[in-house]
C-alpha positions as CSV (number, residue, x, y, z in Angstrom):
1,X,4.9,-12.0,9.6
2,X,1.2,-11.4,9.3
3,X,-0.4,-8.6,7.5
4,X,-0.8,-5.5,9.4
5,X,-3.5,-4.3,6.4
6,X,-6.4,-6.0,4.7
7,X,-8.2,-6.5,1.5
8,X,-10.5,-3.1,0.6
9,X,-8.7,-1.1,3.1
10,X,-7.8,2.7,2.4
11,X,-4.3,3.4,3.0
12,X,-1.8,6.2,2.0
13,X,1.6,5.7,0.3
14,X,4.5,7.7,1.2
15,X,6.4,9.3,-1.2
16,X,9.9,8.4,-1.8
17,X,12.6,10.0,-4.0
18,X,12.3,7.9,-6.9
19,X,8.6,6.9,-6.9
20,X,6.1,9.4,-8.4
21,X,2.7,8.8,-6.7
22,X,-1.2,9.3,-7.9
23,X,-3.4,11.6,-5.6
24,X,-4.8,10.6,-3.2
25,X,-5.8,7.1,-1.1
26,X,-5.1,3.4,-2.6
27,X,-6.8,0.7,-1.9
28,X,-5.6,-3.0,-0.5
29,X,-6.3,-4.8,-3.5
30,X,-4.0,-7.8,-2.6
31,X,-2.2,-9.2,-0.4
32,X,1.7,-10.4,-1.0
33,X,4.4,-12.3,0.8
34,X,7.1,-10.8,2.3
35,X,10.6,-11.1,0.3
36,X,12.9,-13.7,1.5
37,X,15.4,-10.3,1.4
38,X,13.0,-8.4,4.3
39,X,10.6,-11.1,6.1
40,X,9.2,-8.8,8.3
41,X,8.0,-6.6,5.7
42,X,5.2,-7.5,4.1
43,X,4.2,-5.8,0.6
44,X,0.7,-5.4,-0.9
45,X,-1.0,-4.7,-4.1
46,X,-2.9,-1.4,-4.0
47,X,-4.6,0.8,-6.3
48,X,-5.6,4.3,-6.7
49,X,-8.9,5.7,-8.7
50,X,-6.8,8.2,-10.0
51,X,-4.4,5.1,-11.9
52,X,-5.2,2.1,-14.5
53,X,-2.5,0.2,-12.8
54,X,-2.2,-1.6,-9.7
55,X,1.2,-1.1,-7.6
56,X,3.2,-3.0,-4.9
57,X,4.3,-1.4,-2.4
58,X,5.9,-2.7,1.4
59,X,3.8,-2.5,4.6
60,X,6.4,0.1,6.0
61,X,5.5,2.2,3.0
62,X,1.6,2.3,4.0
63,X,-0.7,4.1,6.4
64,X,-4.2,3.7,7.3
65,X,-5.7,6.5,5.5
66,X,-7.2,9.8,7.4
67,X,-9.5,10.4,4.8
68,X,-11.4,7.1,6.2
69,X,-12.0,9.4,9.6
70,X,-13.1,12.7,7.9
């Protein structure tokens, strides 16, 4: 399956119950292939300002950000 984002787009990640998450937008920093467990779910590398880390996370996970409109 083809990558819905791309490189040095803004996205937001939604929180889940076990991930604590940096303020604010990431950025697409990489893109990665889908597991062989979920092929249709692509994952990325993204990064927020507000972190020294980069972190994967799955396509499904992601949304375009809104602060991009404002």
């Amino acid at each position: 399956m083809a990558h819905k984002f791309n490189i040095g787009q803004i996205v937001d990640l939604e929180p889940g119950m076990l991930r604590s998450l940096a303020p604010g937008p990431y950025e697409i920093r990489h893109l990665v292939p889908a597991s062989d467990r979920d092929p249709d779910d692509p994952r990325y590398r993204i990064k927020s300002i507000a972190e020294k880390h980069e972190r994967v996370a799955s396509e499904s996970d992601l949304t375009l950000s809104k602060a991009v409109f404002a």
